[in-house]
N, C-alpha and C positions, 0 to 999 in steps of 0.2 A: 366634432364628429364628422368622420369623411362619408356621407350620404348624397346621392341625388332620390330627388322625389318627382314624376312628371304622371301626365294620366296617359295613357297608349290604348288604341283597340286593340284586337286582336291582331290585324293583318300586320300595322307596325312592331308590335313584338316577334313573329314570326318573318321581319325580311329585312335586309339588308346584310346577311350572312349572320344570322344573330345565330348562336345554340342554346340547349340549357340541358342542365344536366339533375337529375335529384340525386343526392346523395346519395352513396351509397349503403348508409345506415337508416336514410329516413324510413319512415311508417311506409307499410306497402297500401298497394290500394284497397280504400275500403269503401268508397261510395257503391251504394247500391238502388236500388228501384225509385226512394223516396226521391231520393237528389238527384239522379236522370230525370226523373219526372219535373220537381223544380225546375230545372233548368231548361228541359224541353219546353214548359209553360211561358216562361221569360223569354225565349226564341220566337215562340208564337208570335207573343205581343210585338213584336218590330216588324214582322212579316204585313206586305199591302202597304200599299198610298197612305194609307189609315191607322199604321202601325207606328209605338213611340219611338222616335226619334235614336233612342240610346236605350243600353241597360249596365247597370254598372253593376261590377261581378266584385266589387270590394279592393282590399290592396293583396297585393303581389308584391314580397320582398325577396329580394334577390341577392347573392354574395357573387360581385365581380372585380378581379385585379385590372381589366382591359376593356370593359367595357365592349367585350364579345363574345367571351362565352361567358355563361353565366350558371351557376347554383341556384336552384331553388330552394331555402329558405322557407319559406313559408306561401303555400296556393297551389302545392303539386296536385291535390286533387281534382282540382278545377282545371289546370292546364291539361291534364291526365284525359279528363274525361274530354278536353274539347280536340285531342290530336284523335281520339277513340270516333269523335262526331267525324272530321273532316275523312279518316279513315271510313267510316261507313257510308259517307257520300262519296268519294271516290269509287268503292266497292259496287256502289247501284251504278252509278255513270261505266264502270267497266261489264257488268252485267248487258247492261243496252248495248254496247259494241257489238259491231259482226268480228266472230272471234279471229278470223283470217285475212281481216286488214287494216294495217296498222296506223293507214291513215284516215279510219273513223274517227268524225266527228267527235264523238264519246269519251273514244279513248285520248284525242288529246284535249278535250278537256277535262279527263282524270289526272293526264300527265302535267297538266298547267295547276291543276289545285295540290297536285300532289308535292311540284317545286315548288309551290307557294306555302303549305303550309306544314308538310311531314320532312321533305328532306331529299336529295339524292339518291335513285336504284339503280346502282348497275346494270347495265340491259341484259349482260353475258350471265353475270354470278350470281346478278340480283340479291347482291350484298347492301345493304343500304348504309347512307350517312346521315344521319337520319338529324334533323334539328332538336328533337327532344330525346334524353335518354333517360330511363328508369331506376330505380334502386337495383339493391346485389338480385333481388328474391323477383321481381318481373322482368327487368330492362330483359332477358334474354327471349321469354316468351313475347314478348311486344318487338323486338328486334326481329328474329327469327319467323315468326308466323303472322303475326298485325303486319307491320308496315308493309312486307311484300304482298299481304295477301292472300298468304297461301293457306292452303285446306286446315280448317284449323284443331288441334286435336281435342279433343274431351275426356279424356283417362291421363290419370297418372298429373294434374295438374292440384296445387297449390290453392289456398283461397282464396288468396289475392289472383291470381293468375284465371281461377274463373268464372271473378267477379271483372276483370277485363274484356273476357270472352263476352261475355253477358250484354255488359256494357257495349261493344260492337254489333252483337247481333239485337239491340233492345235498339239502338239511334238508327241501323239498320231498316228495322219496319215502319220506326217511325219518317224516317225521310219517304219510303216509298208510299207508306200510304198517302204524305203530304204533298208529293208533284208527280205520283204516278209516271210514267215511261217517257216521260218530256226529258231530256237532256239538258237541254239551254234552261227551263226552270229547277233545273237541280243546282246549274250553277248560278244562276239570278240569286238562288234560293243562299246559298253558300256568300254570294259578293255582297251581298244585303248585310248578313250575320256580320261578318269580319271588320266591318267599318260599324258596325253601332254597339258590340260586345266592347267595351273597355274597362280599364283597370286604373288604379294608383298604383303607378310601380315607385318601390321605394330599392336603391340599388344604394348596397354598400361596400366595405372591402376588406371587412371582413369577421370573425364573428364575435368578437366583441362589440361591435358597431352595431353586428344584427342584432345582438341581446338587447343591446339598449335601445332602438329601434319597438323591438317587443314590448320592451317595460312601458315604452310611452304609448305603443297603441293600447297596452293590455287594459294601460291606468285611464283609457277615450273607451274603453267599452268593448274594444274589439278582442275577440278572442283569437289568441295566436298559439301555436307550437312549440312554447319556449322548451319543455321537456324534448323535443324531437333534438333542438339545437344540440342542449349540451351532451343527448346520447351521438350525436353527429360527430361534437368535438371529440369527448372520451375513445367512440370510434376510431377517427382519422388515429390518433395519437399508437392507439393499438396498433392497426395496420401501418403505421410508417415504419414501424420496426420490426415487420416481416411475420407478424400473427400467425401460424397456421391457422387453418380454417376451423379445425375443430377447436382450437381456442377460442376464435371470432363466432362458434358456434353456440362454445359454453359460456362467453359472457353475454353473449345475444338473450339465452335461454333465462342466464341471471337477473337480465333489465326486464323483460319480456313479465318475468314474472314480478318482479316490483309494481309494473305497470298497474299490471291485472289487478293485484293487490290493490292498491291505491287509487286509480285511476289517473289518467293524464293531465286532469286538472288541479287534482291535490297532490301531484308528487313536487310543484317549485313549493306550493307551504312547507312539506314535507322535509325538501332537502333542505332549506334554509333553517327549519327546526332543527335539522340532526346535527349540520355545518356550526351553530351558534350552541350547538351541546357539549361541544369540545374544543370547538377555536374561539378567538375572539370576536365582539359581536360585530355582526355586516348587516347591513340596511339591504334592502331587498333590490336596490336598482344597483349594487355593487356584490353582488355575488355571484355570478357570470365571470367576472375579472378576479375574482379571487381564488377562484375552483382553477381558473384556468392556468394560474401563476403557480398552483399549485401541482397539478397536474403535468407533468412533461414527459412523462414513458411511459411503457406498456406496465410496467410494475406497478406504479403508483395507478393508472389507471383500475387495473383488476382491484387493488387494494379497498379502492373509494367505491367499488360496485358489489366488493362482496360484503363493506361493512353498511352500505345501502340495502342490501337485501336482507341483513341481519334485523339492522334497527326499524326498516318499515313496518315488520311486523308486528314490534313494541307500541311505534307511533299509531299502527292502526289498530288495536286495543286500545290505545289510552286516548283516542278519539270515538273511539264506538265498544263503549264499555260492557253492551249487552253482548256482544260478542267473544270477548276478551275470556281467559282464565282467570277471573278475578276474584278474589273472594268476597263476600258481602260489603267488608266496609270499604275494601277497597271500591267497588262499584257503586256505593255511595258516593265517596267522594268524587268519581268520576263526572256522576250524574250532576252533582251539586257541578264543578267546571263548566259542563252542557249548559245549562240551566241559566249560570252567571254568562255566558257568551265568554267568557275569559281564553284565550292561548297565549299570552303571555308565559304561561310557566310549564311548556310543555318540552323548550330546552331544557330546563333543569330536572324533570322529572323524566326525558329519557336518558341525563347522562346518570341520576341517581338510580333507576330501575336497572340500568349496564350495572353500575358499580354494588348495590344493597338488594336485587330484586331477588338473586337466586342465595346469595349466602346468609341474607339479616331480609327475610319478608317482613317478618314484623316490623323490623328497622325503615324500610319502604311504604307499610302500610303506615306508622307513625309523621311518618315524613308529609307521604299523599295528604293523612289529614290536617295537618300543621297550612301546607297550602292552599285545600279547601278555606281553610278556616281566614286567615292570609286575603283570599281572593272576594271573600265576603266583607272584609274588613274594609281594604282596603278598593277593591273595582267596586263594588255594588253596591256599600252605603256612602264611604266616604270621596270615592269619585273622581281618588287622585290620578297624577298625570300615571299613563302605562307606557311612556317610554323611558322615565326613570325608573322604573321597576320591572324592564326589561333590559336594561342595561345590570342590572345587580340578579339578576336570574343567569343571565349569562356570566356575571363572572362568579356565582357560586359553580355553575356548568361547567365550567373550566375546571374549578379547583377539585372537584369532583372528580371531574373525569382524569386529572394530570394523579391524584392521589393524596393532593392536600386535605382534602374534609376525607378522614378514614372513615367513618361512621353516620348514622343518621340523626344523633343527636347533634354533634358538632354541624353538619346539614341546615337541624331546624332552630338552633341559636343563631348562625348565620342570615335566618329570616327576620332579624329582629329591625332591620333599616327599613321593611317594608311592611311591618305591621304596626298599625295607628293605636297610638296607645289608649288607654280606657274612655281617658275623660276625650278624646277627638273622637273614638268611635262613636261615646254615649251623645257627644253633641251634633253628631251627624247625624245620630240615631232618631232622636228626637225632633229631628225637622224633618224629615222624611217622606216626599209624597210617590205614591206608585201608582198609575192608574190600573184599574181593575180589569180593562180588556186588554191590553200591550202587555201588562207584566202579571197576567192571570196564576199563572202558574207561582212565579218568583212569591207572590202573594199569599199563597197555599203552603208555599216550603215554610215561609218562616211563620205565621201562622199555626202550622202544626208542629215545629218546632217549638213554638212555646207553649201550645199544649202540651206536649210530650214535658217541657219543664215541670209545667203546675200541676199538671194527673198522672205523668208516668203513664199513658196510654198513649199509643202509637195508634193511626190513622191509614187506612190505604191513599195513598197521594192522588193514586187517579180514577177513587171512585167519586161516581156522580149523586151520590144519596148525598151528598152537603156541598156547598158553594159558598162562595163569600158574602157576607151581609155588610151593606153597607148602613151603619146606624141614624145616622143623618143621608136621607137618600140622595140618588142620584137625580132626583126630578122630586123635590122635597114640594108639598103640597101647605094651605094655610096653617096647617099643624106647627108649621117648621118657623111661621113670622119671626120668632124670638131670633131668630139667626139674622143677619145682614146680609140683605141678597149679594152684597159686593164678595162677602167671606166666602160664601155656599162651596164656591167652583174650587178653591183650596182646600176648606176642607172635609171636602166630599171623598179625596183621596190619601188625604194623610193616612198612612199608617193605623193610629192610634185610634181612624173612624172605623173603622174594618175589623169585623170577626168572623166568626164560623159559624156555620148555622144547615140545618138541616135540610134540605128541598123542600120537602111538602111544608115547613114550616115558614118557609124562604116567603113560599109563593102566597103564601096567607098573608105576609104581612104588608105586603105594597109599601105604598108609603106615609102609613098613619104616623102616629104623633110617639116620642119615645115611652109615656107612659102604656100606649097599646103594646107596645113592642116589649117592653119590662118583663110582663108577665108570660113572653113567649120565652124570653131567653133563660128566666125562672128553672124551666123546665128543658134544655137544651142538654142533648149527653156531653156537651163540650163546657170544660170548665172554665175555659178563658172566656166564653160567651155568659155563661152563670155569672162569673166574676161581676159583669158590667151591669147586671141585678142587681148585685150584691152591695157596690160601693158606689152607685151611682144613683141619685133620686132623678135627677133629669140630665139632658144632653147638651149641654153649651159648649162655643169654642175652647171655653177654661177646663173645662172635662174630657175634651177630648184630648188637649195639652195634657193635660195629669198623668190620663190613661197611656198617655205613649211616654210618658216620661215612665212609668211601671214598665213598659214591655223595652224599653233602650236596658234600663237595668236586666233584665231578664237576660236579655242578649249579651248583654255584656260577657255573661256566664257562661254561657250556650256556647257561645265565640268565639275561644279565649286561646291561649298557647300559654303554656309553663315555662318559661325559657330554664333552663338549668344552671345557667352564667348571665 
């Protein structure tokens, strides 16, 4: 990978004839009060004899062929707001000039900060060259009225454009309140900042390099803008082959709204869902280079944005089911995915929802529950690997989507490589420990799912009038001796120790002895809790074993898939 990586202040990035440019598709500006304020906070602290040494404003990744002008990549807001600072200390220092000579003090040290950190004015045209330039939607407002300075307007602007404005007149009062009508401490105040503001710049050449660049900071914690990238790339690609504007305006309007949809942090899950729903499967640090190999005209560009704005909307339904048109069981099933943490199978269930959702719903909703059922089998009891069984998601996606599985039963025979058969379910079943605060909920699903087996009564899931009982307690008191304190801690969460039980009865029984506890469950509306009356005189490790060997059979039932072949 062709990268350099160095740490720079400010004054070094802004000289030696450096430029930089943000793209012309990136995000316009959106920082506002909160992150002015940040930032002015972190200013403070380096200010005085007494102030720390440095402050570090994170990385700064850049695309450059020459290592002179340069792209921003990823940190325009942060460069944004600091050319917006140097602008509004220039502004106070031109304020304090006598306005009729031009060899105040003031004004050239506006004119020395201004060549130092904004860029060349024309004196005549006062056309600037400015070191920083902005995306399509501000670079003209920031060109034309910031950098010269001139009267700035308030009608008819943009909300990037007056959140700019804002931005200038907000670092504005705060410079003046902070060195008042002193000149030489405006710029004290300015040569202090520039030498202790610095960065990681990570400079590459170009945007394949940036991507991966991204994947490895994203994968250290740092949050970056991969979605800004590849709207950059698909951009550039439109406009090289002469876009009109109102095209560049309706595919803007089209990503704009995926966005919104999605939000910017879920649209790489997202694309690499939709991408792995119809092509072959791509690991996540290789899908940047694959969109892009793919992608090479304004054709194919529109193509892959208008079937993005189609499928997002699917994806975002079948991630937030309460939202969704779904009907009952479908929103079942959904919830059961939530529940299990599982996305693995969200390829194959948006290329089946494209192909079965609108002509065979039932054929969709049979499918959904095959893969509930699937992802309980296989993720949640028995624990196998998930990137074998997203390797076989993706290539059912495929055949799906290409037209080979015409139907949803051919669909859910095709699940048969990733559903654990009886006797692996029933033996995973059977050892099974969950603990009661981490997997609360998971606990209550299946739980009342086996009541619904043995009573045919259905439970509201999230009411709080019953909790889970643990029969051998969690803090078992001398009642409990017969047990080996070494077992206790295993199992205290097996499975097969755990039932239903009612609040107010919950909290009566603490933790006496199972004979006390007998004749609470005697009387319980819940029959899986009855049961443990019923065939059980007392509670030992061998009773507890039995008892979940009866609830693995249960499940087994509960669980199942007919395969048809």
């Amino acid at each position: 990978m062709n990268f350099n990586t160095a740490n720079s202040t400010f004054r070094q990035l802004m000289g030696n004839g450096l430029s930089y440019r943000v793209p012309a598709f990136q995000r316009d500006y959106s920082w506002g009060p909160d992150e002015w304020d940040d930032l002015w906070q972190d200013i403070l602290s380096l200010s005085g004899d007494d102030g720390e040494p440095a402050h570090y404003l994170g990385y700064l990744v850049l695309q450059s062929a020459d290592n002179k002008g340069f792209e921003i990549i990823d940190g325009q807001q942060r460069m944004t707001t600091l050319s917006l600072l140097m602008l509004a200390a220039i502004a106070h220092l031109e304020g304090l000039a006598a306005s009729d000579d031009l060899q105040d003090p003031e004004r050239r040290r506006a004119q020395q900060l201004r060549g130092n950190y904004i860029g060349y004015l024309d004196p005549v045209s006062l056309v600037p060259s400015s070191k920083l330039r902005l995306n399509r939607h501000n670079d003209r407002y920031y060109q034309d009225y910031l950098v010269p300075l001139e009267r700035l307007p308030v009608r008819g602007l943009n909300a990037s454009e007056r959140l700019l404005r804002s931005a200038f007149v907000w670092f504005g009062e705060r410079i003046g309140a902070y060195v008042g009508d002193d000149g030489a401490a405006v710029a004290r105040f300015v040569d202090e900042l520039v030498d202790r503001l610095f960065f990681t710049v990570i400079t590459v050449t170009d945007e394949l390099n940036a991507f991966r660049v991204f994947e490895t900071l994203n994968a250290r914690g740092v949050r970056l803008s991969a979605t800004d990238l590849l709207k950059n790339y698909l951009f550039s690609v439109v406009a090289r082959e002469g876009a009109h504007d109102s095209e560049i305006k309706a595919l803007e309007a089209r990503w704009e709204g995926i966005i919104g949809l999605l939000g910017s942090e879920s649209f790489p899950g997202f694309l690499r869902v939709f991408w792995n729903s119809r092509n072959p499967l791509v690991r996540k640090t290789g899908l940047f280079k694959t969109i892009r190999s793919s992608i090479g005209d304004k054709s194919a560009a529109f193509a892959l944005v208008r079937d993005l704005d189609q499928q997002a909307r699917v994806y975002a339904d079948l991630r937030n089911p309460e939202q969704g048109g779904w009907m009952p069981p479908e929103r079942d099933c959904l919830r059961q995915l939530q529940l299990y943490g599982v996305r693995q199978p969200f390829a194959v269930l948006l290329a089946a929802f494209d192909r079965f959702g609108e002509g065979d719903r039932r054929g969709f909703e049979r499918f959904l529950k095959a893969i509930a059922v699937v992802s309980f089998r296989y993720n949640l009891i028995c624990r196998r690997q998930s990137n074998e069984q997203e390797v076989l998601y993706n290539q059912m996606a495929c055949r799906i989507s290409n037209g080979e599985v015409n139907s949803a039963g051919e669909a859910i025979d095709a699940l048969r490589p990733v559903y654990p058969e009886n006797d692996a379910f029933r033996a995973a079943f059977v050892d099974k420990s969950l603990n009661s605060r981490r997997d609360r909920r998971v606990i209550r699903f299946i739980l009342l799912r086996l009541e619904w087996k043995l009573s045919g009564r259905e439970f509201d899931f999230e009411s709080a009038t019953y909790n889970i009982e643990h029969v051998l307690p969690e803090n078992p008191g001398a009642d409990w001796d017969h047990i080996d304190e070494r077992e206790r801690d295993a199992l205290t969460h097996r499975l097969g120790n755990l039932t239903l039980l009612e609040a107010s009865r919950n909290r009566d029984l603490g933790n006496v002895a199972y004979d006390g506890k007998r004749e609470t469950y005697r009387g319980s509306q819940f029959a899986i809790t009855r049961r443990l009356a019923e065939e059980f005189d007392d509670w030992t490790p061998e009773k507890i074993d039995a008892h979940q060997h009866w609830m693995a059979r249960q499940a087994t039932d509960i669980w199942r898939i007919v395969f048809s072949r």
